[in-house]
N, C-alpha and C positions, 0 to 999 in steps of 0.2 A: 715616795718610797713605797713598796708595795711588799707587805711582808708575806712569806709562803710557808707552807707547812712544816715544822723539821717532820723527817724520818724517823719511824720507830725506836733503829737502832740510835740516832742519836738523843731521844730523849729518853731512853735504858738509860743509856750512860749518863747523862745530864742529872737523871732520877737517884742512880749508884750514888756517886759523886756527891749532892749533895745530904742525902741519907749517909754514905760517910761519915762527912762533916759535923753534922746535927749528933751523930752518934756517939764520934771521940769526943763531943764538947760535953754531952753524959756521961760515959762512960770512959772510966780513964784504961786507953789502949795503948801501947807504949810506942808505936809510930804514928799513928793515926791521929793520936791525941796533938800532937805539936805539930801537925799539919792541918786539922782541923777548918778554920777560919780560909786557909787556899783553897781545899775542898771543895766548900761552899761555893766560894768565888767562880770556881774554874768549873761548876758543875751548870750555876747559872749563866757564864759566860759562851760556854756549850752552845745552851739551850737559845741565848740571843743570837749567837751566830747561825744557831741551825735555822732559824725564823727569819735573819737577814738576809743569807746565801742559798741561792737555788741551787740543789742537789744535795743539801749536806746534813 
């Protein structure tokens, strides 16, 4: 398996995402906060996919 670079734009988001996450778990936000912990998940799962998948 040979992993490739993600794209800029998807480690923005992968970065967003989990700074999100980290943030409602600080900071009590009224939607962000009970979503939190998917955040995280869904920011670094991003970031493996963008490293697994060429182009993404």
């Amino acid at each position: 398996m040979k992993l490739q670079k993600p794209k800029n734009v998807t480690f923005i988001i992968s970065l967003v995402l989990a700074g999100l996450g980290v943030l409602g778990t600080l900071v009590s936000i009224p939607v962000i906060s009970g979503l939190a912990f998917w955040l995280v998940v869904a920011g670094y799962v991003l970031l493996a996919l963008g490293n697994l998948l060429k182009g993404l």
